[in-house]
C-alpha positions as CSV (number, residue, x, y, z in Angstrom):
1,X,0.0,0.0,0.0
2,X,2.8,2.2,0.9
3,X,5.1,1.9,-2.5
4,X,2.0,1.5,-4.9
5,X,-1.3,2.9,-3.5
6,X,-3.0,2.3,-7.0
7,X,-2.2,-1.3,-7.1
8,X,-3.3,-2.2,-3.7
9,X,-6.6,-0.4,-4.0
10,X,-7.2,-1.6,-7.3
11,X,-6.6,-5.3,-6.9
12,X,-8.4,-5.4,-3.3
13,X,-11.2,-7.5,-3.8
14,X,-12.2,-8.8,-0.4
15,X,-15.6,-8.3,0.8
16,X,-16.5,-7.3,4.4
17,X,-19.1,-6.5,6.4
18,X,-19.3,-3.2,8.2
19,X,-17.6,-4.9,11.1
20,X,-14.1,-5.0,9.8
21,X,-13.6,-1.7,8.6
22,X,-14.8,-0.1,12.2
23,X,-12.8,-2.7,14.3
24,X,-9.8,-1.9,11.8
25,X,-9.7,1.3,12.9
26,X,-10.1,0.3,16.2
27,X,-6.8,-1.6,16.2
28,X,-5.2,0.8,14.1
29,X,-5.9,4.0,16.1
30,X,-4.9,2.2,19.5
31,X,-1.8,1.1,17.4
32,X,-0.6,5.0,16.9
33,X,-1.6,6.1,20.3
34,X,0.5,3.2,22.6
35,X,3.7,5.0,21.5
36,X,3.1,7.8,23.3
37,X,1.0,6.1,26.7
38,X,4.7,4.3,26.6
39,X,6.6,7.3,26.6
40,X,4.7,9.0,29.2
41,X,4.8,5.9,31.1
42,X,8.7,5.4,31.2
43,X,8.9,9.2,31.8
44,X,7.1,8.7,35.3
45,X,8.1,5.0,36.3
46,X,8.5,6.0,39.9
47,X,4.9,7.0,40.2
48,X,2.2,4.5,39.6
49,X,-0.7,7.1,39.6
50,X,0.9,8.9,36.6
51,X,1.3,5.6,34.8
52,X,-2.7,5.1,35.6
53,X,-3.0,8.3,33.6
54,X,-1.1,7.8,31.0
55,X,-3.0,4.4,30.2
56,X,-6.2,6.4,30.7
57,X,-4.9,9.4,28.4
58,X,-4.0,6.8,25.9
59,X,-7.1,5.3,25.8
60,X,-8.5,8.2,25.9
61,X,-7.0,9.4,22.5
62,X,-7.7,5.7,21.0
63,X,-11.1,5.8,21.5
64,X,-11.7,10.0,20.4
65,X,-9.6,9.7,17.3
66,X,-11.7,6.5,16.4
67,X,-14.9,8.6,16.9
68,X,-14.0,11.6,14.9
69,X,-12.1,8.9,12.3
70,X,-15.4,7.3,12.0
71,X,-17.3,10.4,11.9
72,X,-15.1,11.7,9.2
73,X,-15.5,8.8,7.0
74,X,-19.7,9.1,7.2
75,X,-19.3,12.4,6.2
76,X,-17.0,11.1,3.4
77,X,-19.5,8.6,2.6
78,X,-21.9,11.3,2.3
79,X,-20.6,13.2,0.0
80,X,-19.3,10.1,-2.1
81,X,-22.8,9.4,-2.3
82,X,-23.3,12.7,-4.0
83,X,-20.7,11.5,-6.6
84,X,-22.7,8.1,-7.0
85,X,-20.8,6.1,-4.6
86,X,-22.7,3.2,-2.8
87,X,-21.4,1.0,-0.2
88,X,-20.2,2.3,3.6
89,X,-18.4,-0.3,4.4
90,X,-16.5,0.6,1.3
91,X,-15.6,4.2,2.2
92,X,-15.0,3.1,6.1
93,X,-12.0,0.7,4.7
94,X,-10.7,3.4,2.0
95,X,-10.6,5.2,5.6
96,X,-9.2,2.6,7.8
97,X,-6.4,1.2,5.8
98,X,-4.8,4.4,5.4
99,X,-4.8,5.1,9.0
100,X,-1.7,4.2,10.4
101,X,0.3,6.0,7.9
102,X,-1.9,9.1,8.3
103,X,-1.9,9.1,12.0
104,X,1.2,7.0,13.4
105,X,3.6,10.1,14.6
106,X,1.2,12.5,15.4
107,X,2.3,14.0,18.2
108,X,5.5,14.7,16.2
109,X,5.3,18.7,14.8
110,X,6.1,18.6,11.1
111,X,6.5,14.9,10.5
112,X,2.9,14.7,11.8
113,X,2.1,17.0,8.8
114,X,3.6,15.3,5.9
115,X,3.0,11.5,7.5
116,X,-1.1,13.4,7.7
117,X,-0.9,14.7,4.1
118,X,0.1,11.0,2.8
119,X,-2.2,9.0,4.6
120,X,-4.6,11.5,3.2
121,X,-3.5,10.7,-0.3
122,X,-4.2,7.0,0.8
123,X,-7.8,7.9,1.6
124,X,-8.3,10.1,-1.7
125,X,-6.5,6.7,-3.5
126,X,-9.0,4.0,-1.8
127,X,-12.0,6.3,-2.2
128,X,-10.8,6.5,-6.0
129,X,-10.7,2.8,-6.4
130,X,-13.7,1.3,-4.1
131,X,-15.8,3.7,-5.3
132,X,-14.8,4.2,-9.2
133,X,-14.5,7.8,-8.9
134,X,-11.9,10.0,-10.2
135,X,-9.3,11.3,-8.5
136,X,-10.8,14.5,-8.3
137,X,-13.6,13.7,-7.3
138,X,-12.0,11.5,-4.6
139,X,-10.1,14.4,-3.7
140,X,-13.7,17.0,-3.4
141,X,-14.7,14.4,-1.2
142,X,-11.6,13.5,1.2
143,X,-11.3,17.2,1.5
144,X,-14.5,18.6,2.7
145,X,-14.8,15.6,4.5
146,X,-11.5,16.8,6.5
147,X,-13.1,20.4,7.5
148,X,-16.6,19.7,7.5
149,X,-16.3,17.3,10.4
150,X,-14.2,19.2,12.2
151,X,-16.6,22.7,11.4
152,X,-18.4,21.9,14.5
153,X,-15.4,21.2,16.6
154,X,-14.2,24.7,15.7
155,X,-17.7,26.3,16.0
156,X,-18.1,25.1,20.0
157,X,-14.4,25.6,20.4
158,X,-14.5,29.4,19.2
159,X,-17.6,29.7,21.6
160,X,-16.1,28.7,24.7
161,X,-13.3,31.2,23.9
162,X,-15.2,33.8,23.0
163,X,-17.3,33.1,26.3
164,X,-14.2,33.2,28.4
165,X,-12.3,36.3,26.1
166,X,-15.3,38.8,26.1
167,X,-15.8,38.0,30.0
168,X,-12.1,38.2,31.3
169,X,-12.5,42.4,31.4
170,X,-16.2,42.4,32.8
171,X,-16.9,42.9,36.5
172,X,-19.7,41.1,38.1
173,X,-22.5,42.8,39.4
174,X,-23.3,42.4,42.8
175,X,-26.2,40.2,43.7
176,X,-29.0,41.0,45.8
177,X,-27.8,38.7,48.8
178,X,-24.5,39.9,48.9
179,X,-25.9,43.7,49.2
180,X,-28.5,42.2,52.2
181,X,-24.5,40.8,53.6
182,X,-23.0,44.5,53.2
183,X,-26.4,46.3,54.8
184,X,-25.8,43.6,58.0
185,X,-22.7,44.5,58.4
């Protein structure tokens, strides 16, 4: 898959159910996040609590970066579908197979980005050949799929900023019990 994305997607012929694909990424997104439990984990040897922690942050990561994976590939699918594409279990194994490559040093700045850009090329290449679309059409799809399922991350995340930002310069009024508490005293 790695030398010749073409080949691999073309002569893949197996036939799944829904099962595979999801459990796939199961494995496969627990398989890029145990790297980094592991380092934190040697970091703090001495201290069993932060070992606890790091098997719950790893877990943690597994299971949110399977969620948004899978998320991401049903918006995929979605728009795929626009395009004339049929089968989801299809477009959740154009999305699982690549995600190793895509996601496997991801804590690592830069390398993170080309490793990301590649394994998005995987996707764009599997969506291609499962789905006999062209390229750029595969591409359309991968890449709206990539920001609109993260437009709603954004959307809450720029709320609770903005919440917190247009608040920091405010004063609180004072509330009716606390001027009863200054009358008393």
């Amino acid at each position: 898959m790695l030398r010749d994305p073409g080949t691999f997607f073309a002569e893949y012929d197996e036939t799944h159910g829904i099962g595979y694909p999801i459990a796939f990424m199961l494995a496969s997104y627990f398989a890029v996040v145990v790297p980094l439990g592991l380092l934190i984990a040697v970091v703090s040897i001495t201290n069993p609590t932060e070992i606890a922690a790091a098997v719950g942050i790893t877990l943690g990561f597994g299971i949110l970066f399977w969620v948004t994976g899978i998320v991401e590939a049903l918006v995929a699918h979605g728009l795929a579908y626009l395009f004339g594409a049929r089968g989801l279990t299809k477009t959740l194994e154009a999305y699982a197979f690549p995600v190793v490559v895509r996601y496997c040093l991801w804590w690592i700045p830069l390398v993170n980005l080309g490793l990301g850009l590649y394994g998005l090329y995987l996707q764009i290449k599997g969506l291609a050949a499962f789905h006999d679309l062209s390229t750029g059409k595969a591409a359309i799809v991968a890449l709206l799929a990539s920001v609109l399922y993260l437009l709603p991350v954004f959307v809450v995340l720029a709320a609770v900023i903005a919440a917190f930002v247009l608040d920091l310069g405010s004063q609180p009024a004072p509330q009716s019990a606390m001027l009863a508490l200054e009358v008393v005293a």
